[in-house]
Residue frames relative to the residue before (quaternion, step in Angstrom):
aa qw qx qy qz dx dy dz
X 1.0000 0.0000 0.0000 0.0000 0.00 0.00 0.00
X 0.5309 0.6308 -0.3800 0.4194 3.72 1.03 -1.02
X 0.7550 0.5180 -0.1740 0.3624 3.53 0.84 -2.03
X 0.7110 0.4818 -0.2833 0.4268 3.41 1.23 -0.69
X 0.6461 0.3852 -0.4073 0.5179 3.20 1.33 -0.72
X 0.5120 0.6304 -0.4368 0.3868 3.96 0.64 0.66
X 0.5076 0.4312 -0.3841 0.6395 3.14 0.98 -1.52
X 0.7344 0.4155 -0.4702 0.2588 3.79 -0.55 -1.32
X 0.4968 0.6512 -0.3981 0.4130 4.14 0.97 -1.16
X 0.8773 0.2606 -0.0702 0.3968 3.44 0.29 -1.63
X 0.5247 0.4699 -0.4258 0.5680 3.35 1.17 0.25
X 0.5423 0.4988 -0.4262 0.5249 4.01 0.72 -0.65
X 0.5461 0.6196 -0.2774 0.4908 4.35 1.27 -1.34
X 0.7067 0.3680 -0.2855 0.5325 3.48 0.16 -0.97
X 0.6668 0.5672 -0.2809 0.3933 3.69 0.38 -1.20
X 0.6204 0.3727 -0.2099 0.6574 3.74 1.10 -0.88
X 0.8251 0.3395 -0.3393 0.2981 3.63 0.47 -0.06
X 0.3812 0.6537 -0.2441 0.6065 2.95 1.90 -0.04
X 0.6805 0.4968 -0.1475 0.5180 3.59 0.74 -1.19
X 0.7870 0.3371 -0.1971 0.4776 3.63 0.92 -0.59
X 0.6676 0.1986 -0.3108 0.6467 3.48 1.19 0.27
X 0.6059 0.2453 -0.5467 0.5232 3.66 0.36 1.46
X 0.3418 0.6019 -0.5336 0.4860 3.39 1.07 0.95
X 0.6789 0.5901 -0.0990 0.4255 3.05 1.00 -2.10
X 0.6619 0.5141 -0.3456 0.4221 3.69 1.04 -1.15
X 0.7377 0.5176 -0.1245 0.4152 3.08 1.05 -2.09
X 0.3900 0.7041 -0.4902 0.3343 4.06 1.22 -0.54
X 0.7986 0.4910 -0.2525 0.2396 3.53 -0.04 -0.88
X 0.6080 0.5016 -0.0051 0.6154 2.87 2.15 -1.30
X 0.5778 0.5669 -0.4784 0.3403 3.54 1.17 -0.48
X 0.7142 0.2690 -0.4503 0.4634 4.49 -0.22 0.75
X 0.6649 0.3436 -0.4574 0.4802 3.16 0.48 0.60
X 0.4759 0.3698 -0.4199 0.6785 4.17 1.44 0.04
X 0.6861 0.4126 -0.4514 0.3939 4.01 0.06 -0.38
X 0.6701 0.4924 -0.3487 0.4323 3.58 0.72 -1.06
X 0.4472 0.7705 -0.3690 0.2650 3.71 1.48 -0.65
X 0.6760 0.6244 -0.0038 0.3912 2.25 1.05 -2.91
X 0.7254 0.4141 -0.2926 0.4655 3.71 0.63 -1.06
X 0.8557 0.2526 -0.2217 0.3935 3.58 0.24 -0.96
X 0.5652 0.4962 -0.5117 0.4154 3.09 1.15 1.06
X 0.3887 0.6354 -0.4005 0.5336 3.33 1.37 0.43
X 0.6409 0.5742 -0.1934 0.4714 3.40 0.77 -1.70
X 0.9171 -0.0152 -0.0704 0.3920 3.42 0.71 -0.99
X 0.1485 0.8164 -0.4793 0.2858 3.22 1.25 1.67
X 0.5598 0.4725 -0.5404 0.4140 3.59 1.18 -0.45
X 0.6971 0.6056 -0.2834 0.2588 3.22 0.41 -1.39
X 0.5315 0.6321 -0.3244 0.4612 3.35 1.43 -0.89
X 0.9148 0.2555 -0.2038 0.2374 2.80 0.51 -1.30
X 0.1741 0.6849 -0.4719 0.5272 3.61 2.18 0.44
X 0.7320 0.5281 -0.3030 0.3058 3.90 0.46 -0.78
X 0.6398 0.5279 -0.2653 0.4916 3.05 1.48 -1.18
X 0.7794 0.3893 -0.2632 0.4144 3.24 0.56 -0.89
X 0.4163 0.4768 -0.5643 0.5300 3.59 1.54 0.68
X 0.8233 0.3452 -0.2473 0.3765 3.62 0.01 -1.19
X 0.6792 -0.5375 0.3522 0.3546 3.75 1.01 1.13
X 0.7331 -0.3752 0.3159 0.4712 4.16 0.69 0.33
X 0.5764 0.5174 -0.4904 0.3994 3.77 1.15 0.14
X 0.1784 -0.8193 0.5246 0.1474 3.05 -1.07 1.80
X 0.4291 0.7138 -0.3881 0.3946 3.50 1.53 -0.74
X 0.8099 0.1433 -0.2454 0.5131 3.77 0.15 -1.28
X 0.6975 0.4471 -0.5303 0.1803 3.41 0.33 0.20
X 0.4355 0.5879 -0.5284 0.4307 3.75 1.89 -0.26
X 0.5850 0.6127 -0.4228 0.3220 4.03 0.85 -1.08
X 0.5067 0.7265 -0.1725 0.4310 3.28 1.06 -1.18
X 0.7468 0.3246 -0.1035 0.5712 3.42 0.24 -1.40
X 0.4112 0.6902 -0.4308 0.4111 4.04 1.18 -0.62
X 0.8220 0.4256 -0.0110 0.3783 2.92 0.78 -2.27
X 0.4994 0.6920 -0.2970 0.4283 3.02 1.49 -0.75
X 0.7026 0.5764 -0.0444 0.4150 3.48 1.10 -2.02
X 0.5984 0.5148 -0.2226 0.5722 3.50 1.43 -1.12
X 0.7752 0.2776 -0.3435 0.4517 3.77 0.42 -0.68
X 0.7167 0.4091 -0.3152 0.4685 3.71 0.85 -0.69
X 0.8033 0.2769 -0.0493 0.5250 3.62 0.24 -0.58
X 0.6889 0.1877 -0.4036 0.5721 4.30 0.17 0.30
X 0.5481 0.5512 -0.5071 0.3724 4.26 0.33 -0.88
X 0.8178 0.3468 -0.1908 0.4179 3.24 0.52 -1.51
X 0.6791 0.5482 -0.3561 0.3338 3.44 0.44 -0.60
X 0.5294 0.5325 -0.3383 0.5673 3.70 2.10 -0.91
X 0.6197 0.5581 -0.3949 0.3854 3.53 0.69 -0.57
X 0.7102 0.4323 -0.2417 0.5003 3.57 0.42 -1.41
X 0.6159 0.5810 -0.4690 0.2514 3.71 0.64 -1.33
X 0.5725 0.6557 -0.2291 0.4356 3.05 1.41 -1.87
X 0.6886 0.5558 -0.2639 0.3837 3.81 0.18 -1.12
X 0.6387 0.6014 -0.1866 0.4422 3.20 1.18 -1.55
X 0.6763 0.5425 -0.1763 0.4662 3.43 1.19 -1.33
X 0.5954 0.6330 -0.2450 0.4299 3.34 1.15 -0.96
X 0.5693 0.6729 -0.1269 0.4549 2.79 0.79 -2.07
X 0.8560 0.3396 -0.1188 0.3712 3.55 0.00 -1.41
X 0.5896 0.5043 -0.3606 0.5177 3.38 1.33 -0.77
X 0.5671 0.5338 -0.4471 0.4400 4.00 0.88 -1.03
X 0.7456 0.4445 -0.3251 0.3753 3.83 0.59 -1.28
X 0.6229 0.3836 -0.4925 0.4714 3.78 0.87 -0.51
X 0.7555 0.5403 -0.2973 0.2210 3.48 0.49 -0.31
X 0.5566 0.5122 -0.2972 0.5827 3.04 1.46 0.16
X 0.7200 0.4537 -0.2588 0.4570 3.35 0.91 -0.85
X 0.5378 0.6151 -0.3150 0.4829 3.52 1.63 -0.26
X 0.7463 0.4546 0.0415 0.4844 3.23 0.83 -1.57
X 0.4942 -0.8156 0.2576 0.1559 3.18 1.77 0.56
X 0.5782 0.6594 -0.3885 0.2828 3.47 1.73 0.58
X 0.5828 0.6127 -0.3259 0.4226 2.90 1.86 0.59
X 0.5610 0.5644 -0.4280 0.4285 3.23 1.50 0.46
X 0.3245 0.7305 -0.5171 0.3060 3.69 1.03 0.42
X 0.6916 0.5345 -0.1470 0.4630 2.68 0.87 -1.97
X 0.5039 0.6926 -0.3312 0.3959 3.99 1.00 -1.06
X 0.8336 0.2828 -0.0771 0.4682 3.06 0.40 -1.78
X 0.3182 0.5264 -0.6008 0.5106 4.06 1.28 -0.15
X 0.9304 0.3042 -0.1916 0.0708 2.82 -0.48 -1.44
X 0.6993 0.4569 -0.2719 0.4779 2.97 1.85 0.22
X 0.3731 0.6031 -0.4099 0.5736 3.04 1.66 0.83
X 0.8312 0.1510 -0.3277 0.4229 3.63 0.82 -0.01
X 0.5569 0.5683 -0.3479 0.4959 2.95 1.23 0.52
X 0.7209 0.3627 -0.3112 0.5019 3.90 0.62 -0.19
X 0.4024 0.5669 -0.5160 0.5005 3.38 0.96 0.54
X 0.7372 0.4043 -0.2718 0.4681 3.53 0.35 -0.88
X 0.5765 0.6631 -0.3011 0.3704 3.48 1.01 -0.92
X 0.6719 0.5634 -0.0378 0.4792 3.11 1.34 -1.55
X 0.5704 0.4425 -0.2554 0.6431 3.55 1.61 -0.50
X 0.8968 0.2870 -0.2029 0.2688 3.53 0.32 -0.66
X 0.8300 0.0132 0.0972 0.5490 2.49 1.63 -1.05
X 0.0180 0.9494 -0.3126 -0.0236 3.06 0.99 1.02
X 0.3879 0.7178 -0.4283 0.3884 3.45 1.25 0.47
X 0.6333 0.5149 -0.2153 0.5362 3.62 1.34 -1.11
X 0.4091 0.7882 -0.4390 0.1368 3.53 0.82 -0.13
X 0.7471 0.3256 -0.1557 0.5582 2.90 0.55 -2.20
X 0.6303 0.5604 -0.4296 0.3227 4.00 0.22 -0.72
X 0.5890 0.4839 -0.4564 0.4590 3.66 1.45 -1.22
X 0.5986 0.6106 -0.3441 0.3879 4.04 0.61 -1.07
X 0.4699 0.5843 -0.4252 0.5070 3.76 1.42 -1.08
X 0.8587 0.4357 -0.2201 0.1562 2.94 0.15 -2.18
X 0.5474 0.7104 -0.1935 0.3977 3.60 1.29 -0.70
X 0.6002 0.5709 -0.2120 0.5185 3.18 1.20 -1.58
X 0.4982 0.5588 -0.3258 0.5773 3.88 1.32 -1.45
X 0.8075 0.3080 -0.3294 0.3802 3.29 -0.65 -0.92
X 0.5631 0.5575 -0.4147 0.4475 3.87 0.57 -0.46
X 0.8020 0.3408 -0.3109 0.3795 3.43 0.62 -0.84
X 0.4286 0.6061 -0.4580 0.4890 3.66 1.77 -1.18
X 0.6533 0.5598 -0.3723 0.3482 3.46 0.12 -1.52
X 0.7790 0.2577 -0.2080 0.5325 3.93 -0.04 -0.85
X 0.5367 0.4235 -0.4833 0.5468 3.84 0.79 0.28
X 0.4843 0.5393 -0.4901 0.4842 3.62 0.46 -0.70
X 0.7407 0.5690 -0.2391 0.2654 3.25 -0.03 -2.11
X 0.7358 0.3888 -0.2251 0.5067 3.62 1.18 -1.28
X 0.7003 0.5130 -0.3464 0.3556 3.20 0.46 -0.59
X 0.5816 0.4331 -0.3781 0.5755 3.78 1.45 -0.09
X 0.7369 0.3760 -0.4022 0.3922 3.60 0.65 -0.75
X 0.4406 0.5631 -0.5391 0.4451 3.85 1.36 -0.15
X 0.7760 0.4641 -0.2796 0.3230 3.39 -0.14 -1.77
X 0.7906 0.4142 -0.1654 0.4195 3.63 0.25 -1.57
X 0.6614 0.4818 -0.3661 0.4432 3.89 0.68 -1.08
X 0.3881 0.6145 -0.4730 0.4980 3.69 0.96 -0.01
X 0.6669 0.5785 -0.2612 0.3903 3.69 0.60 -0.82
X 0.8071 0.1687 -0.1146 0.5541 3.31 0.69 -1.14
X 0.4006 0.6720 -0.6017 0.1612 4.29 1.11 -0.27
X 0.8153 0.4422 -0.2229 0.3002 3.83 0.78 -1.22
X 0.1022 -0.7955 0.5064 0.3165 3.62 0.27 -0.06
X 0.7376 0.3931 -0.4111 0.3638 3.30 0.81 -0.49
X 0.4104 0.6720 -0.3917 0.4761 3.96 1.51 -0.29
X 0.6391 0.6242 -0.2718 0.3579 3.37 0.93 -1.66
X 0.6208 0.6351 -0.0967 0.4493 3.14 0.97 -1.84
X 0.7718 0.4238 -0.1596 0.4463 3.41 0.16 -1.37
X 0.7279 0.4125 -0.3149 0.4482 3.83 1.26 -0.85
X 0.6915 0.5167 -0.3441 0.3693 2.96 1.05 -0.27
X 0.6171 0.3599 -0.4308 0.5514 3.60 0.90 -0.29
X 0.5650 0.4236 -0.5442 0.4529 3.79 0.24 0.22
X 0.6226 0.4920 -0.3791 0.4760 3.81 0.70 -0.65
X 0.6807 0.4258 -0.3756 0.4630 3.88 0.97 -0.76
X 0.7293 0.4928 -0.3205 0.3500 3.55 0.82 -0.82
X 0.7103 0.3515 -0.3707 0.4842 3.20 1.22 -0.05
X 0.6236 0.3875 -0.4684 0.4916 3.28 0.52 0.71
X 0.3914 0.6299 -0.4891 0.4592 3.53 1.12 0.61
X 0.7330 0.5650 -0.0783 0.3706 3.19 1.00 -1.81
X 0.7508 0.3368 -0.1099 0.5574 3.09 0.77 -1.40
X 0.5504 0.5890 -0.3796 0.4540 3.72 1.13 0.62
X 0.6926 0.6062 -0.0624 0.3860 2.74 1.96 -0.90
X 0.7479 0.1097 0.1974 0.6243 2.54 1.36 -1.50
X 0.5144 0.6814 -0.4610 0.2420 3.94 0.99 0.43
X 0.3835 0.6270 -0.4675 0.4912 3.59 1.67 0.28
X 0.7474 0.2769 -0.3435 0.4967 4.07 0.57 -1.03
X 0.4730 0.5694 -0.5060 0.4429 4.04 1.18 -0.30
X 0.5931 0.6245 -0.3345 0.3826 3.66 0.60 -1.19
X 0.7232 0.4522 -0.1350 0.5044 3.54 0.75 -1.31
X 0.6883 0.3909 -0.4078 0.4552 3.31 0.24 -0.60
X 0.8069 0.3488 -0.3709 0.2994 3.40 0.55 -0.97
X 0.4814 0.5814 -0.5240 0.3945 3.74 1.68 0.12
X 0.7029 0.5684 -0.3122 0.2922 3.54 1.10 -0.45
X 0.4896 0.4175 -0.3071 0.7013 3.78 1.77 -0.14
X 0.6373 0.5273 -0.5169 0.2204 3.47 0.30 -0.18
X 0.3999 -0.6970 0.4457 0.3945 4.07 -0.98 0.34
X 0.5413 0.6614 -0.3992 0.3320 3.07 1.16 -0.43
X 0.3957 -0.6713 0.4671 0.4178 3.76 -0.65 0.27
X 0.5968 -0.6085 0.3843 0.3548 3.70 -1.29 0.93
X 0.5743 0.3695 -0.5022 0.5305 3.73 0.01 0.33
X 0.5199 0.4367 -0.5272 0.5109 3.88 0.50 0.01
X 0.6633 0.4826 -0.2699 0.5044 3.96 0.16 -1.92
X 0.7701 0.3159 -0.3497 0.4299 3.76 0.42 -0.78
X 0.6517 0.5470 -0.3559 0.3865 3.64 1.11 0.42
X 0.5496 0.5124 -0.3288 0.5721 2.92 1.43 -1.10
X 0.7067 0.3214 -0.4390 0.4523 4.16 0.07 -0.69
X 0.7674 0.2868 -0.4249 0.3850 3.87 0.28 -0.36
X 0.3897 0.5412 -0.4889 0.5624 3.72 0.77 0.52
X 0.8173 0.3218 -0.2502 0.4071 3.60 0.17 -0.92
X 0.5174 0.5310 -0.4559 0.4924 3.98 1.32 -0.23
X 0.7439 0.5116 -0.3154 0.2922 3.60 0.73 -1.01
X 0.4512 0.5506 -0.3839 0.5881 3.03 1.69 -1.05
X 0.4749 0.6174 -0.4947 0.3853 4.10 0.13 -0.72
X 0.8353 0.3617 0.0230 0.4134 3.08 -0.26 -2.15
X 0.6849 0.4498 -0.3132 0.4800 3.53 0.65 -0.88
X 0.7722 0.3202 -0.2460 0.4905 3.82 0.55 -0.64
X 0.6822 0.4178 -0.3409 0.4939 3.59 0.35 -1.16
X 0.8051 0.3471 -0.2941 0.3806 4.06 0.56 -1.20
X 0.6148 0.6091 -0.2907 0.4080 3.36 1.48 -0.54
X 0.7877 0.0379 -0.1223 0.6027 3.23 0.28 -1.06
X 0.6396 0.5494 -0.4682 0.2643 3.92 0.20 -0.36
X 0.7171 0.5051 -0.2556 0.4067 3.11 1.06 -0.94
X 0.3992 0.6303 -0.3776 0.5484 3.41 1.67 -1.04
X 0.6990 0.4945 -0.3496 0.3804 3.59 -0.26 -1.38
X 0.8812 0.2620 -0.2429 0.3096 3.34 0.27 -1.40
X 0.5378 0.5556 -0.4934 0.3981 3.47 1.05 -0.09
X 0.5947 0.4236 -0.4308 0.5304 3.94 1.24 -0.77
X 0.5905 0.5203 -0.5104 0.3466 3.73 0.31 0.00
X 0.4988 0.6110 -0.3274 0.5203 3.76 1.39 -1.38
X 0.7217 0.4406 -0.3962 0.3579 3.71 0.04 -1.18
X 0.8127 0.4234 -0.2318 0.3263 3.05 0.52 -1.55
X 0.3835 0.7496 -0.2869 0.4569 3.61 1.49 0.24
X 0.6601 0.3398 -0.0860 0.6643 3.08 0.75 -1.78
X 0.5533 0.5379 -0.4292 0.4694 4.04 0.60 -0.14
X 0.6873 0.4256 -0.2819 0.5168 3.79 0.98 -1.06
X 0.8124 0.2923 -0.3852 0.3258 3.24 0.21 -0.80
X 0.5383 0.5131 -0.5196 0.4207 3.85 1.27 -0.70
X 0.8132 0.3824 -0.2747 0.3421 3.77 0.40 -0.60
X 0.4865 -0.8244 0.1542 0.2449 3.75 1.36 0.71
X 0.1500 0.7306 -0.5300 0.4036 3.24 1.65 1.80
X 0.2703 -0.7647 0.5671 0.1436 3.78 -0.62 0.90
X 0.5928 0.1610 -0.4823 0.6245 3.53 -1.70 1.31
X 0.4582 0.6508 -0.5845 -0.1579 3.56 -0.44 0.12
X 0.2626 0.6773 -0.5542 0.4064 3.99 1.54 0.57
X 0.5967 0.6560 -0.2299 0.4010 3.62 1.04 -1.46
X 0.8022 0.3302 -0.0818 0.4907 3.45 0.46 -1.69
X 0.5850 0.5899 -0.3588 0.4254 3.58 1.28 -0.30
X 0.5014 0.5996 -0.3404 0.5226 3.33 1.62 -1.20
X 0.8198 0.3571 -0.1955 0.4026 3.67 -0.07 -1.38
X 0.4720 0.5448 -0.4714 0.5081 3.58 1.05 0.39
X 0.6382 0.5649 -0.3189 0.4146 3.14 0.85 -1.36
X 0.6990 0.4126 -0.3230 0.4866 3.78 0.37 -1.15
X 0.7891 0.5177 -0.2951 0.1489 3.68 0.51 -0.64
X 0.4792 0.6824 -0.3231 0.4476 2.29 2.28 -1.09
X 0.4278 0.6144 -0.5894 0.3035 3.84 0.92 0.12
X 0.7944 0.3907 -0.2644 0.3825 3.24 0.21 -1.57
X 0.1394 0.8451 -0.5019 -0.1206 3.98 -1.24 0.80
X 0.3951 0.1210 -0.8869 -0.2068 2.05 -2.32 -0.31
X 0.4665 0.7012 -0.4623 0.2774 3.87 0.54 -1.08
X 0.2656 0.8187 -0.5078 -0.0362 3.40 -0.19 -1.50
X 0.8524 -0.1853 0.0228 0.4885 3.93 -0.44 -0.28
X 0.3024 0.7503 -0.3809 0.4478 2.77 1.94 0.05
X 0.6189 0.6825 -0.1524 0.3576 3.77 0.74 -0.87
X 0.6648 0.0644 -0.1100 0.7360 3.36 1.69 -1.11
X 0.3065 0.7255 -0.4798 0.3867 3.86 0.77 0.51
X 0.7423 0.4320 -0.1341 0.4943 3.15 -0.09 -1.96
X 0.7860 0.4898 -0.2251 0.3028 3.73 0.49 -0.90
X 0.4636 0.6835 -0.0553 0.5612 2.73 2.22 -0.39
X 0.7864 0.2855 -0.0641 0.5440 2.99 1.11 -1.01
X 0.4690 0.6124 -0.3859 0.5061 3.24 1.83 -0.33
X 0.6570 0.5864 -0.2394 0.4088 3.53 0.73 -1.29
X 0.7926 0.3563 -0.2654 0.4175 3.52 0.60 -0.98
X 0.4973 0.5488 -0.4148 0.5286 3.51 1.76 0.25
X 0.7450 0.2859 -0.4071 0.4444 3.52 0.71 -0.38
X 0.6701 0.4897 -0.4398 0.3432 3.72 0.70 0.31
X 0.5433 -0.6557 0.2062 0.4820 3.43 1.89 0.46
X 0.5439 0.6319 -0.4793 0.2740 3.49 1.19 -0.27
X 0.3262 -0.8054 0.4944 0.0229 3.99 0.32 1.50
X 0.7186 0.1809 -0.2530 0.6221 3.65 0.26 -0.78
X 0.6838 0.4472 -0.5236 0.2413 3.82 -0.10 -0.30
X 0.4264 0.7160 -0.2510 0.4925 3.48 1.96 -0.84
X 0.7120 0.3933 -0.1122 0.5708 3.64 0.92 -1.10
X 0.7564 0.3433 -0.2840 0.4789 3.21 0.64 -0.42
X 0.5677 0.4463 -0.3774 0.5798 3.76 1.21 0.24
X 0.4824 0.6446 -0.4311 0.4074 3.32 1.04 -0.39
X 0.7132 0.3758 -0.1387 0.5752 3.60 0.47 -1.78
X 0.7495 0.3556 -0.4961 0.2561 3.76 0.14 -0.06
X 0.3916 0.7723 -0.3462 0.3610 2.82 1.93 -0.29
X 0.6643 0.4902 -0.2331 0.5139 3.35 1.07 -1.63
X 0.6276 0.6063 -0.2774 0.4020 3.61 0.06 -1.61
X 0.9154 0.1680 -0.0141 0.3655 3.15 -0.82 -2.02
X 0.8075 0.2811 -0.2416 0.4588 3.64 0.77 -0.81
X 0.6769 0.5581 -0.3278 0.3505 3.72 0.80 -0.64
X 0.6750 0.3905 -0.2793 0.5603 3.76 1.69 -0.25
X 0.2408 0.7321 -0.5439 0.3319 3.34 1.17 0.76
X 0.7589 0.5330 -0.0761 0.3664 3.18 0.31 -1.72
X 0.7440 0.3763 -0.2132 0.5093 3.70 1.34 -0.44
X 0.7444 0.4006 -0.2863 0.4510 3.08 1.29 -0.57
X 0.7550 0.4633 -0.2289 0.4036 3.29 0.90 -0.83
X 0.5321 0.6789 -0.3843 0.3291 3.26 1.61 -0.96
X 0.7873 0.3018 -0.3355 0.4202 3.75 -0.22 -1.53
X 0.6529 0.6228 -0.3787 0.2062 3.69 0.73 -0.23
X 0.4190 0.5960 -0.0591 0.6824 2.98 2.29 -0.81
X 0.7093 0.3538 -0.3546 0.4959 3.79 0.25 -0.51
X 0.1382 -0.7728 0.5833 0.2085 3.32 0.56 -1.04
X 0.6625 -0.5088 0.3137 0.4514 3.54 -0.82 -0.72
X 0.1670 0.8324 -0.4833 0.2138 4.12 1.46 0.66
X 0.6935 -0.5271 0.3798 0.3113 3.15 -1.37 -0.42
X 0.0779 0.8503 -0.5177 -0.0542 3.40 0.58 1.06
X 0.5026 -0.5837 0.6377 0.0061 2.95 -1.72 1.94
X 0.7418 -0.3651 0.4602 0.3234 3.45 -1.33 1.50
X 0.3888 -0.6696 0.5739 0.2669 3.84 -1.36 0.18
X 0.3919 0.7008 -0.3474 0.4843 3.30 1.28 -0.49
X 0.7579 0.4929 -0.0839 0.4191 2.92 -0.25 -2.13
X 0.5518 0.4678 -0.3278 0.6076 3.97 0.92 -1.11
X 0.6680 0.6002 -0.2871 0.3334 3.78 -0.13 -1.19
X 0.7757 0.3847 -0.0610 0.4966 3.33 0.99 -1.78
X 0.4387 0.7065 -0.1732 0.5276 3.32 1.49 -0.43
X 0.6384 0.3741 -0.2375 0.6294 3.58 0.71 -1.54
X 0.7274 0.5872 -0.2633 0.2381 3.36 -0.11 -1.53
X 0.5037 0.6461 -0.0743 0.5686 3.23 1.35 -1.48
X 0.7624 0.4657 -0.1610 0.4195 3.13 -0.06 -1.50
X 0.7530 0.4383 -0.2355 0.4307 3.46 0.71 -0.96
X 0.5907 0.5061 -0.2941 0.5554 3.42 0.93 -1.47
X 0.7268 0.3359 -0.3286 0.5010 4.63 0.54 -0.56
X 0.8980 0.0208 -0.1370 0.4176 3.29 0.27 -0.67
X 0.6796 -0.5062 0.3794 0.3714 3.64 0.55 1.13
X 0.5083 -0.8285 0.0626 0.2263 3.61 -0.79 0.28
X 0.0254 0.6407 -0.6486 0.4100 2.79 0.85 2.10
X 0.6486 0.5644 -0.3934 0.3255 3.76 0.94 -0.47
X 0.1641 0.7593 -0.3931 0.4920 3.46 2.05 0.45
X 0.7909 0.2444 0.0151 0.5608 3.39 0.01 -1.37
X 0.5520 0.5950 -0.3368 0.4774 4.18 0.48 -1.44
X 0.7636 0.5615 -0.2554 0.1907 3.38 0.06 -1.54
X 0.6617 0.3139 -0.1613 0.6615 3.72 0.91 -1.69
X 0.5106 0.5864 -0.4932 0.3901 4.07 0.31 -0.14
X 0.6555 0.6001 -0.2427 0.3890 3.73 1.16 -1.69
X 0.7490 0.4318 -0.1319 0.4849 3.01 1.17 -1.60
X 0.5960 0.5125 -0.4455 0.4285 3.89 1.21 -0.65
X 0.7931 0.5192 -0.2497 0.1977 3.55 1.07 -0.57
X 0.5255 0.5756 -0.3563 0.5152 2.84 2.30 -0.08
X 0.5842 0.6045 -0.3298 0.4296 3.54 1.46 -0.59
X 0.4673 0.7565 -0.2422 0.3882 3.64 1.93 -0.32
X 0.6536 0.6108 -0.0358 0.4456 2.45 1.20 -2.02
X 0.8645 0.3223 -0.1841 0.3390 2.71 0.13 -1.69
X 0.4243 0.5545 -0.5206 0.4915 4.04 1.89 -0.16
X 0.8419 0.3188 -0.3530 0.2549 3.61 0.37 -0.68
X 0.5147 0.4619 -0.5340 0.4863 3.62 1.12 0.15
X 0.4841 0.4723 -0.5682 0.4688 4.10 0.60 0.03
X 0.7450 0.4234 -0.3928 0.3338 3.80 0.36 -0.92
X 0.6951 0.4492 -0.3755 0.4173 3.71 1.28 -0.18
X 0.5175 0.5941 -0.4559 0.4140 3.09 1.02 -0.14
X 0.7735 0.5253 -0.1321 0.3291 3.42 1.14 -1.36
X 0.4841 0.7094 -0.0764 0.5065 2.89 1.81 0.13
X 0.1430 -0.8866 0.3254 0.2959 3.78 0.17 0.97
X 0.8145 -0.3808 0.3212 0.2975 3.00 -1.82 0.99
X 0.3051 -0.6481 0.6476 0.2598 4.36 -0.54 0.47
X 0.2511 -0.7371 0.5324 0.3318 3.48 -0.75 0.30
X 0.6675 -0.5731 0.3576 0.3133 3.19 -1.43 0.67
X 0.3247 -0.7712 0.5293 0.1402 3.39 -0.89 0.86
């Protein structure tokens, strides 16, 4: 008994030492294997609607979905990411370099006259308030070109994460039903736990990332294509920061809307001002009701806050896979932590 519980000691040793230098291997690679892990979940029904078109081939249909994933979701996303970068680096530069205070002071040259007639309390605070936004504004600006331009500085890094992100979602499309099993079978937990903890953790998938991420970003897309059809500049930029806000509500894109529309009233442009107004209402503000509960479905839905802080987080640690990385981290401690309530809640075996 002594010897076995040895062998068992040093075999548990090796296992933890093994385990910690395929941490080490896998560290470098670990948001482009996470981003794998998620959107094969995301797109396992769909996968599997395929197989049962192509007669039980899983191989060409995970390839399929590869291709499928590359034209709808990486083309476009390298496009915008790029833009986004661009976009931001033009705004820190201008606002650095001080060619955005022309415009500052125009516009408070025809605007504190009146202020001063009507209401001259609001003066000095409106001058406060401007000055604020000049600086938020070029912090914004850095803090996307810190986080996100990381994304595109390497081409050959760029390159390399991304086929490791495609192959594992090749694989694990392929084969994450016998991965699934094996690891309920090493697991100590007992398999109705492992089979909770993975369907808790698909919903958390689908329920955050399709519910509210996706929601977000398509009301970010609108309100983009809203700036630029209505002639507000950065709008890849301002579409992004809709997107993150539209987390937080009642407010939501409202937040970089209105300001949007505030602006193109003070630069006289009247009908474009009005006419962002109503797409505002129309195209981007019924996003969120219609598409939302249909997209959430019936998952685990995670505080908005908590979703908000989560993105944010997420992005500023892991670069911007931390988009997607982030609310996953947190759905899984919120997993956990439902299932260590369920052992607690749960009566005690008696000792034997």
């Amino acid at each position: 008994m002594i010897g076995s519980l040895r062998e068992r000691h040093f075999l548990l040793a090796l296992i933890a030492a093994a385990g910690a230098l395929t941490f080490f291997i896998l560290a470098p690679f670990m948001a482009p294997l996470s981003l794998g892990i998620i959107f094969a979940v995301l797109l396992q029904p769909f996968y599997r609607r395929l197989v049962a078109w192509l007669g039980g081939r899983e191989s060409l249909a995970a390839l399929l979905m590869v291709v499928i994933s590359i034209l709808v979701l990486l083309i476009p996303m390298i496009i915008v990411g790029t833009q986004l970068v661009k976009e931001a680096q033009n705004l820190y530069t201008n606002i650095a370099f001080g060619e955005a205070r022309s415009f500052q002071e125009e516009w408070l040259g025809r605007t504190l006259p009146w202020i001063n007639q009507y209401i001259p309390s609001a003066a000095e605070p409106l001058v406060q308030l401007t000055e604020n936004i000049s600086v938020y504004a070029q912090q914004a600006s850095a803090w996307i070109v810190r986080h996100l331009g990381v994304a595109f500085s390497g081409i050959s890094t760029f390159f390399l994460q991304t086929f490791i992100f495609l192959m594992t979602l090749y694989y694990l499309l392929r084969d994450g039903n016998r991965l699934k099993r094996v690891i309920i079978e090493i697991s100590p937990l007992a398999d109705a736990d492992d089979e909770m903890i993975f369907q808790k953790l698909g919903a958390a998938v689908n329920s955050v990332v399709k519910g509210k991420l996706v929601v977000a970003l398509i009301q970010g897309l609108l309100s983009g294509i809203g700036f630029a059809l209505f002639g507000v500049p950065n709008p890849v930029m301002l579409g992004f920061i809709a997107a993150l806000v539209s987390l937080v509500p009642p407010l939501g894109t409202g937040l970089i809307l209105a300001p949007a529309s505030i602006y193109l009233v003070a630069i006289g442009a009247m009908g474009p001002a009005v006419g962002l107004a109503m797409w505002s209402v129309v195209a981007v503000g019924l996003i969120d009701n219609v598409l939302g509960p249909k997209l959430m479905g019936s998952g685990m839905d995670l505080h908005p806050l908590l979703v908000l802080l989560s993105v944010l987080g997420g992005l500023a640690f892991f670069g911007p896979v931390g988009l997607f990385l982030g609310p996953i981290v947190v759905s899984f401690l919120v997993t956990l932590l439902a299932l260590y309530r369920h052992f607690m809640a749960a009566p005690t075996a008696p000792a034997r």
